[in-house]
C-alpha positions, 0 to 999 in steps of 0.5 A: 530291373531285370539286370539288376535282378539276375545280378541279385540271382547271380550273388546268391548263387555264387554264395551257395557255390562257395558253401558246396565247394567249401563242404566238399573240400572238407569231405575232401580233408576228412578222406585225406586223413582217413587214407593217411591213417589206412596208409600208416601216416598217423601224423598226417592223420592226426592233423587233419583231423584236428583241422577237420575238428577245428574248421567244422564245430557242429559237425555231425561228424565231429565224433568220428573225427576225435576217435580218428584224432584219437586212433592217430595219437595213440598209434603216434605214441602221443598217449596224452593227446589220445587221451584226452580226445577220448575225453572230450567226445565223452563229454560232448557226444555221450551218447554216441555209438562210439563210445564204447570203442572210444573207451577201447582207445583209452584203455590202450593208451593205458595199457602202452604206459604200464598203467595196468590197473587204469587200464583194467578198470576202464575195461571192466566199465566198458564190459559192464556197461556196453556187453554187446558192443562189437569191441568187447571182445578185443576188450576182453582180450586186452583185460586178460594181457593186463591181468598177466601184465600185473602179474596176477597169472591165475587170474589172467588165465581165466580171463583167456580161458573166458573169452576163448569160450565166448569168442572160439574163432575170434582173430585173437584165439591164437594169441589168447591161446599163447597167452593162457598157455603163458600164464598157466605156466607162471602159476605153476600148472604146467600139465594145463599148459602142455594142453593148451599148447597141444590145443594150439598145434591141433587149431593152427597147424600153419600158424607162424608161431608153431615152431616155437609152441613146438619147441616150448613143447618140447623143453616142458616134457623135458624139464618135467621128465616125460622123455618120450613126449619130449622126444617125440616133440623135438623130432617134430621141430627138427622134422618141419623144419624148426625155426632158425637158430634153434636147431642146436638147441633142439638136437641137444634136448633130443639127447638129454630125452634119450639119455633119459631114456637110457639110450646112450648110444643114439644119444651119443650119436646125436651128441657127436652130430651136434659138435660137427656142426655146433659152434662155441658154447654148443660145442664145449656142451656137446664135448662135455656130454661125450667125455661123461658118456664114454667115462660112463662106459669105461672108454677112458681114452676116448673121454681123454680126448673130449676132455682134452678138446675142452681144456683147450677150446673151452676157456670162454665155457667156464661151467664145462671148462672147470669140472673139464679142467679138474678131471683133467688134473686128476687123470694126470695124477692118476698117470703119474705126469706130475709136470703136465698135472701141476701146470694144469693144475696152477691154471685151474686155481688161477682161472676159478679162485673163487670156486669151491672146486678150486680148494680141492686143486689147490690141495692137489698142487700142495700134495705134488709139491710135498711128493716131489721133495718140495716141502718147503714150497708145499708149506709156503703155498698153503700158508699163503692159502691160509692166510687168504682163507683165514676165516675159512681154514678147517683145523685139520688145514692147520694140521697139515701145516703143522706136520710140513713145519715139523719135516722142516724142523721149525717146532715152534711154527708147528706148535702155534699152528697145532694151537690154532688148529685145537683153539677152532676144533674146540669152537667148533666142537669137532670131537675128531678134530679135537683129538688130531690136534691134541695129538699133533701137539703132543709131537711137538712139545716132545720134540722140544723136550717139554715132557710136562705139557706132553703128558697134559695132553697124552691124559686129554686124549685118553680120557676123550678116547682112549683107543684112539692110538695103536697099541705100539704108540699107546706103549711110547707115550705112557713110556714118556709119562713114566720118564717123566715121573721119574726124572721129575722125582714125583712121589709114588702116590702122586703118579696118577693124572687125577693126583699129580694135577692136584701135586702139581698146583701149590700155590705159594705166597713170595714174601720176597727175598732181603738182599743188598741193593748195592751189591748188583749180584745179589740183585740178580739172583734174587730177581730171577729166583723170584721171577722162576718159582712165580712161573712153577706155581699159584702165586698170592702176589695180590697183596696190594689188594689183601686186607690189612688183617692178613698183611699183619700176620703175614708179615709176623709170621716171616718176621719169626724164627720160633715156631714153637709158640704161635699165637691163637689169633693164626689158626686156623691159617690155611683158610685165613691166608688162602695159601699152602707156603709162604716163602722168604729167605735172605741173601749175603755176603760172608767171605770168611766162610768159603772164599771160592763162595761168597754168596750165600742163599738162605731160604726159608719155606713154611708150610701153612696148614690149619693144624699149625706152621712147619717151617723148612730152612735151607741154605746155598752157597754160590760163586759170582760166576755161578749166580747167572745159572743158579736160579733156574735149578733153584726154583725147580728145587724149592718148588719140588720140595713144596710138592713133596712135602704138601 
């Protein structure tokens, strides 16, 4: 019996031995969790916890293990998982003390996926519901990030502003300093920002980031124009040290502060400090800042030699290389080295097509092809100009054209160009330019020996303005004009602008002219008869489209040889036909007449008016050979007795 009861005693106590050992092993998973988390192994971490969890499930210390689960997730990147423990010790331990850090947790894994507005949330609940919970302050914080991270900069400000004045020394003051300073400068207030980055030099004077709040410092008493700040600023950098790779960057802004400070000479010293140790972009700036500077000074040789660094060094800079590259090609020009300045200038529109600059060079090479004799290289080359900037071509570029086309004695290029150049000055309604392209124009139709549309456009221009020539070139063209008159046999009282538009447009109905259609001569000449005065004036040709009515009378009134009795019903005729002449006539045959003549030209002009019908015959006597030559001169003389008689 004793046996069997110390054997009894044995098993129980083999049993309790088991539970000790088996609770001491899990206080031995639990620490092991913990140390992998101290120790940055949040995978390891994170399954021991869930094993903890999953062999202990009404443990009182199930609450410490999903926050733990959950810090391990979330430091994973695994924000799902870390989620939804926080969810379930919500659920199972709502009144745990570690709630609130919990939803601390969630707002982070929030946060980490740009969930800004869940994240804001969760963190107003927690403030509002926990205010005095040791994690609001960090939760505060975060709040603030959020803020900033939605882009609401003012209100992000405020809430950096907030937890400074609740938490002054807390581990985040530095960061929410940086973070307020931040966002104050992405609301445009940059005088609160310059206080709270100086508030930051003050309070962490061994922070690491304190060359770079210097340095940012610096860069907005620059950028806002308080050049001695700034100065002030950056010499502290480069004094303490500075951070590494920005030491360029900080000797360039001490020369601007000194430039803007009118201290050229200590900022050209620093400018030539900075090209000795400066490397690619810094040296091409620091280049450009020399030229300028001696340029300013009248050292022109000493800026030629920066600029000639850059234009051959700097091609990889092309915002220092181009205005480099453009004076270059102008001191050139200025020097008279047309080759060098051509060669330069050739790179430059090859390098930068599309810049503004380049339409400038590209009328230097043009204005150097044209003074070496090269005139018809300096057309072709803004021809192509033209056409590659049709759009954007000025008329006065058409102009030059123009004159280019007249050196090389093509007038009708030169009038086409002188027309497009005058069609956009009129669109644009650029007086000035309007004025040079009338009188462009009126060049070339005199050098074709067109009088006629010369004086068209000499009487535009003087009524635009009339001082707009010289005295002795006002003097050419009314020579011209006088000329003209007089070759033209205009009649004194029509020799004004006003009168002879009004002589020069007789409008004419061509009732056509009777020939033999067998005879091809016959044919010839009344064709291009008919054809010449259709070109000299107003021509009703419409009579497909004329009423009946006037059909009729037309056709009695050229079917008439006694003028002497007309009927009532063709008056008043000049308003009812709607012409001043009707022309008709008959071309024959006679060979008996003049055997050196046989074509012989009747023509018959009527001139209509309300008051009656003046008719005017005229004959012509033509040789075969004359046939091909006879129309121009007779339309011209058919159409000048129209004017006179009018």
């Amino acid at each position: 019996m004793a046996m069997r009861k110390w054997g009894r005693r044995g098993v129980l106590l083999s049993i309790l031995l088991s539970l000790f050992l088996t609770g001491a092993c899990r206080e031995i998973n639990t620490s092991v969790a913990e140390e992998a988390y101290a120790d940055g192994n949040y995978r390891l971490a994170a399954e021991e916890y869930t094993r903890f969890i999953r062999e202990n499930p009404k443990s009182s210390a199930l609450p410490d293990a999903y926050l733990g689960l959950a810090w391990s997730t979330y430091k994973m990147g695994d924000y799902a998982r870390s989620t939804q423990a926080v969810d379930v010790l919500l659920q199972r331990f709502p009144g745990s003390k570690l709630i609130p850090t919990a939803r601390y947790v969630a707002a982070l894994g929030y946060f980490a996926q740009r969930r800004y507005v869940e994240a804001e949330e969760e963190l107003d609940d927690l403030i509002l519901y926990y205010p005095n919970a040791a994690i609001i302050p960090e939760a505060r914080f975060l709040r603030a990030r959020a803020q900033a991270a939605m882009l609401r900069y003012a209100e992000a400000a405020e809430s950096y502003k907030d937890y400074l004045k609740r938490y002054g020394n807390a581990p985040y003051a530095a960061a929410a300093l940086l973070g307020r300073a931040e966002a104050l400068l992405k609301s445009r207030r940059w005088k609160e920002a310059v206080g709270v980055y100086e508030d930051f030099l003050k309070r962490f004077p061994s922070h690491p980031d304190r060359p770079d709040v210097l340095f940012r410092l610096a860069q907005l008493y620059e950028a806002n124009l308080l050049y001695e700040k700034g100065l002030e600023a950056y010499e502290r950098f480069l004094s303490e040290g500075g951070s590494e790779g920005r030491e360029r960057e900080a000797l360039e802004g001490k020369a601007h502060c000194l430039e803007g400070l009118q201290r050229f000479d200590e900022a050209a010293k620093v400018y030539r400090s900075l090209y000795t140790l400066a490397e690619d972009t810094d040296v091409c700036s620091a280049a450009g800042r020399l030229a300028a500077y001696y340029l300013s000074r009248g050292e022109t040789e000493t800026a030629r030699d920066y600029y000639r660094r850059i234009v051959l060094d700097c091609e990889r800079v092309p915002e220092i290389h181009a205005p480099a590259l453009e004076w270059w090609v102008k001191d050139l020009l200025d020097r008279d080295r047309f080759s060098e300045a051509f060669e330069a200038a050739e790179k430059y529109v090859t390098l930068y097509p599309g810049v503004e600059e380049s339409e400038k060079v590209e009328r230097m090479l043009i204005d150097m092809l044209e003074k070496a004799g090269r005139t018809r290289d300096a057309r072709d080359r803004l021809l192509t100009w033209i056409r590659r900037r049709f759009s954007r071509a000025v008329p006065n570029d058409f102009y030059r054209l123009a004159s280019l086309d007249i050196t090389l004695r093509d007038y009708d290029a030169a009038l086409e160009d002188a027309q497009e150049g005058l069609r956009r000055a009129r669109i644009l309604e650029d007086t000035p330019a309007i004025k040079s392209g009338l009188y462009h124009q009126m060049i070339v139709y005199d050098l074709l020996k067109r009088p006629a549309d010369v004086l068209t456009l000499w009487w535009e221009l003087k009524e635009i303005d009339p001082q707009y020539l010289t005295p002795e070139e006002t003097v050419y063209w009314d020579a011209i004009e006088k000329r003209f008159f007089e070759e033209s046999q205009v009649p004194l009282e029509f020799r004004s602008p006003e009168k002879y538009r009004l002589w020069k447009k007789i409008s004419f109905h061509l009732a056509g002219f009777v020939y033999d259609p067998s005879d091809s001569v016959q044919a010839v000449l009344a064709t291009m008869t008919s054809r010449l005065l259709i070109t000299h004036g107003v021509v009703d040709r419409m009579m497909n489209y004329t009423p009946a009515e006037k059909v009729r009378m037309l056709d009695q009134i050229t079917a008439r040889d006694d003028f002497d009795r007309i009927p009532d019903s063709w008056f008043p005729l000049r308003s009812t036909i709607g012409t001043d002449w009707i022309v008709d006539g008959r071309i024959w045959r006679d060979p008996s007449l003049d055997a050196r003549k046989p074509i012989i030209f009747d023509v018959r002009l009527i001139r209509v008016t309300p008051e009656g019908l003046f008719p005017f015959r005229y004959r012509y006597h033509y040789a075969v050979e004359d046939v091909a030559t006879a129309p121009p001169q007779l339309a011209r003389v058919l159409t000048h007795r129209m004017k006179i008689y009018y």
